[in-house]
N, C-alpha and C positions, 0 to 999 in steps of 0.2 A: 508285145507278146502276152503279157500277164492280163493286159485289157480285153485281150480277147476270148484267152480264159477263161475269165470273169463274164464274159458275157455269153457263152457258154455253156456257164456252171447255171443260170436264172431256169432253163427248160427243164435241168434234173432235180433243182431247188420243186419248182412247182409241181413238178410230177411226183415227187416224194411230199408234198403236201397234201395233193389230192390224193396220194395213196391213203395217207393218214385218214384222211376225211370218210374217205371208203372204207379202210379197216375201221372207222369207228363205227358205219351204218348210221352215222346219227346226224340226219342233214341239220339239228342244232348245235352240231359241234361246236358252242363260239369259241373255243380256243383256236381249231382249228382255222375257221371263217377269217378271224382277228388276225392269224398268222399270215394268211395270204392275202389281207389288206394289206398288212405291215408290206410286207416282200413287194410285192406292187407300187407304193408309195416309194419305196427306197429303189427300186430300179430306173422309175419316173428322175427321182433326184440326182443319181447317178449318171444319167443321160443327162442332166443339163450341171454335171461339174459341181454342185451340192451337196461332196462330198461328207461333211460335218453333217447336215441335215440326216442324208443317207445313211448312215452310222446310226442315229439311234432310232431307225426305221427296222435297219435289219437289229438289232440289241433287242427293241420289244419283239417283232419276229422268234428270235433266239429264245427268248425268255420264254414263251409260249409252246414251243415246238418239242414235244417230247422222245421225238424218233433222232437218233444219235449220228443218224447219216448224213438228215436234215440239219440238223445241230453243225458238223463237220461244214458242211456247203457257207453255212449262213456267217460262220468263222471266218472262211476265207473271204469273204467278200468284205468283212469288217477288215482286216490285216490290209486288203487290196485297198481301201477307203483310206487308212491310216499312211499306207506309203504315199496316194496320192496326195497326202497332206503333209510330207516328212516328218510324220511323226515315227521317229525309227524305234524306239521302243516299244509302243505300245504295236504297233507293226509287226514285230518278231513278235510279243507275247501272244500276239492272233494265230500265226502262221502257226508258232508252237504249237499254239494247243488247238488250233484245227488237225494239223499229224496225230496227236494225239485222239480226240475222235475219230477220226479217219487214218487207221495206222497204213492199212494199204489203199489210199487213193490213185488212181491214174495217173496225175500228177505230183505224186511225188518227189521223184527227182528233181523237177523244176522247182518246185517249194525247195526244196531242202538247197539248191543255188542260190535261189532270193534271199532264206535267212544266212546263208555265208557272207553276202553282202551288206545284209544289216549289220549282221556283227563284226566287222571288220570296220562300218563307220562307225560302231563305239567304239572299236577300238580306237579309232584317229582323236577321241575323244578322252581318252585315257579310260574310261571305265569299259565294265562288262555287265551282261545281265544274268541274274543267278532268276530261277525260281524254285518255290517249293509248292507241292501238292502234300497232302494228307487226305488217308481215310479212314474213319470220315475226316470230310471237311472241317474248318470252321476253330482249329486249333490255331492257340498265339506263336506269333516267330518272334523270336527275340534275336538277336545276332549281337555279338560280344556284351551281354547283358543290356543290351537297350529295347526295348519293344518296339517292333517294326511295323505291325499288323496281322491279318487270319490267312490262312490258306483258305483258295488259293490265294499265294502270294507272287509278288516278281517286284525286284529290288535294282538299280544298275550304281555297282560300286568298284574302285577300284580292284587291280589284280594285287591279289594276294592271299594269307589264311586267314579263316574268321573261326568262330567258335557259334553254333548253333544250339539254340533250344525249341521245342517245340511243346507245347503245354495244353492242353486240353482236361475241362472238368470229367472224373468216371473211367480215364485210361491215362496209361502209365510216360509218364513225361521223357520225352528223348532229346538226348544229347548227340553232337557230331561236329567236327572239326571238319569243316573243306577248306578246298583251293579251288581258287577262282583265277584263269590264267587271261591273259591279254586276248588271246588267238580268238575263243568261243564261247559262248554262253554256258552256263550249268543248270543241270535238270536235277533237282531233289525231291524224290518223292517215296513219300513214308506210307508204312500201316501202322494207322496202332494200335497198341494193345489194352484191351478192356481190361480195368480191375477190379475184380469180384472179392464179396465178402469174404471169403477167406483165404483171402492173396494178403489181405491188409494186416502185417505184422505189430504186433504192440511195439509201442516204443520202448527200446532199453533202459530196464531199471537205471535211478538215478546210483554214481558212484555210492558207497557208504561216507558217512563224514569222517573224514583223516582230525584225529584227538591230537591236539597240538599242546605238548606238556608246557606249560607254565613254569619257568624255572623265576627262584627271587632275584631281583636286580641288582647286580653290584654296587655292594658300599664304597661310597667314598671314602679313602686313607686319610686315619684320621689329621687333624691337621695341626702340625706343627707350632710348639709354641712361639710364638714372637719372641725375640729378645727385646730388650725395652734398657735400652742403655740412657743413663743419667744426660742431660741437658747440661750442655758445657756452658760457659760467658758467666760473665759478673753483673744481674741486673740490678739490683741493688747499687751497685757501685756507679754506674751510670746514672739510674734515677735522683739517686741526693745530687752527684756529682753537677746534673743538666739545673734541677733547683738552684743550688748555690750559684752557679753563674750567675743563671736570669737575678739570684737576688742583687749579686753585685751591679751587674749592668744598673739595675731600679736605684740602686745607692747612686752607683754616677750620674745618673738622668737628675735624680734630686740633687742632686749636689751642685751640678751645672746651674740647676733653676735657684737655688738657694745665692750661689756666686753671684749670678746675672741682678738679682731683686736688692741684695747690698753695695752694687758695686752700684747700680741708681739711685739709692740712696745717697751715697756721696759724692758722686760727681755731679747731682745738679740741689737746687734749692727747690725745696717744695714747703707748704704748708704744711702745720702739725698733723692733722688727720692723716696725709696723705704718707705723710714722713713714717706716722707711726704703723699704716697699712703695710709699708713698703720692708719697716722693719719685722714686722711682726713673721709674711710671709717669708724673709730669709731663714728668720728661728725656726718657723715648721718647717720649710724644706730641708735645712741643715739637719732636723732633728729626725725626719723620716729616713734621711739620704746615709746617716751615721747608722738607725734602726737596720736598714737593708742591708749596708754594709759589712755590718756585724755578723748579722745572721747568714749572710752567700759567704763569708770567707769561714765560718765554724760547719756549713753545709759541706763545704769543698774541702776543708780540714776532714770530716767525717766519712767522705766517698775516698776521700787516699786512707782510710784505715779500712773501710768495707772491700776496697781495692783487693787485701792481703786475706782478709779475713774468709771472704767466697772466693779467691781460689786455693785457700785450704779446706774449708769443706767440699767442694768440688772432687781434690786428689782425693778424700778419703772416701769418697760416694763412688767413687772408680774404684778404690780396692776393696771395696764391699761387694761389691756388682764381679768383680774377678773369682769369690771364691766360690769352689766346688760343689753341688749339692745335691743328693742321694736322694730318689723319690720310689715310691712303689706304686705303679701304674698298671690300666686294662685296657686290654685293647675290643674297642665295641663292636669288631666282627667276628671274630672267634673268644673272647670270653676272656684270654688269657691272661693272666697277670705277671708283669714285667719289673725289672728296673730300670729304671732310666737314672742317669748321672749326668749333671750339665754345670755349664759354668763358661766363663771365658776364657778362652788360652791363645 
């Protein structure tokens, strides 16, 4: 049924051509001339199922033709080209806006069936088609802050709400929330509004600067004296103490050595050199081993008297450190001057 339409529509296509040609009296219209090659070329291809071809026959056609009737015809024939090639959106964008040219065409009603059909296969497709016009043309769509392209535009996105912007240099930018439902396509079309010199408001003075007072930053409380309590133990008494061992130990090492070097002496026969080396070394060893001797046991005599000695000075460096004592002091953030009283208890 719509093929026949379509073939139809070519006799009122041309006769709204050659109207043009006539109202213009100018047999070198070539816009005109160009328009009905074009139309001619696409009707040829369209009879042999070249549909794609046929498309951008009738497009430069469109493009050239400036009677809105003509326009309208040369739409529908692109929309009829795009179903025969199931291209369903671009399809509906045709049929739409040939209605749009041609608000009351003949066929009507039967367009406005076919796009029920297209849009009902997007739907099986989960999305819908939205478009927007503006005028003028030629402003950006942005849809939930993204930039999508100019009007005219035509978009196919899921159902649901979106958030629009429409932006154009020289007139005043619009904003709009739709819904976009499963069921039907949506048609958005704007005017906009120019803005003139004196619509454009200065920008609002900057706040004045908020004076942020500076207060001083709090001192630290001053800080507590240490107590420094006396050092307990006997080191003294240790120190001689650990000496006098080791000297003892060095007396008995000599001593051994001195035993060992006479006790070979007499128990075998040697030569005089030998006899007398042998003696000789007993006498120093004995006489170091006596030396060391002497001195580790007056060491270790000496650390059992320092034993008694530091831990009486000791007790009395703890009851010096116990008593009380009265000071006059200032405190370095308020100035004031204090007593303090301390001690051990």
């Amino acid at each position: 049924m719509r093929g026949n339409v379509f073939l139809r529509s070519f006799p009122a296509v041309a006769a709204v051509l050659l109207a043009a040609g006539v109202a213009a009296a100018q047999p070198s219209d070539e816009a005109t001339e160009k328009a009905k090659a074009h139309f001619e070329a696409a009707r040829r291809l369209y009879k042999q199922a070249s549909y794609r071809e046929a498309i951008a026959e009738f497009q430069k056609a469109y493009n050239l033709v400036p009677n809105a009737a003509s326009s309208g015809l040369l739409l529908y024939n692109i929309a009829n080209c795009h179903e025969k090639l199931a291209e369903v959106p671009q399809a509906l964008r045709a049929y739409k806006d040939y209605l749009r040219a041609v608000p009351n065409a003949d066929d009507k009603n039967e367009v406005l069936v076919t796009i029920s059909n297209l849009e009902k296969r997007l739907r099986e497709k989960g999305v819908q088609q939205v478009r927007v016009y503006s005028t003028p043309g030629g402003a950006q769509v942005a849809i939930n802050g993204d930039l999508k392209g100019n009007t005219p535009f035509s978009i196919e996105i899921a159902p649901g709400k979106y958030f629009l912007t429409l932006t154009k240099k020289g007139f005043r930018p619009v904003e709009k929330d739709f819904v976009i439902t499963a069921d039907s396509s949506l048609e958005l079309d704007f005017s906009l509004n120019e803005v003139k010199l004196g619509d454009v408001s200065p920008p609002p003075a900057p706040p004045p600067p908020v004076k942020v007072e500076e207060k001083p930053a709090p001192q630290p409380p001053p800080a507590a004296a240490k107590e420094v309590k006396p050092e307990g133990g006997r080191v003294w008494t240790w120190v001689v103490g650990g000496v006098g061992v080791a000297a003892v130990g060095g007396g008995v090492a000599f001593g051994l050595l001195a035993k060992g070097a006479e006790d070979d002496l007499h128990s075998k026969s040697h030569d005089s050199a030998t006899a007398q080396d042998l003696a000789d070394t007993a006498q120093q060893d004995a006489l170091i081993a006596n030396i060391m001797l002497g001195v580790g046991g007056g060491m270790i005599a000496t650390s059992i008297v320092l034993f008694f000695v530091e831990g009486k000075l000791n007790q009395t460096a703890e009851r010096e450190q116990s008593i009380p004592s009265l000071g006059l002091n200032v405190d370095p953030r308020s100035g004031t001057w204090f007593l303090s009283y301390g001690g051990a208890f």
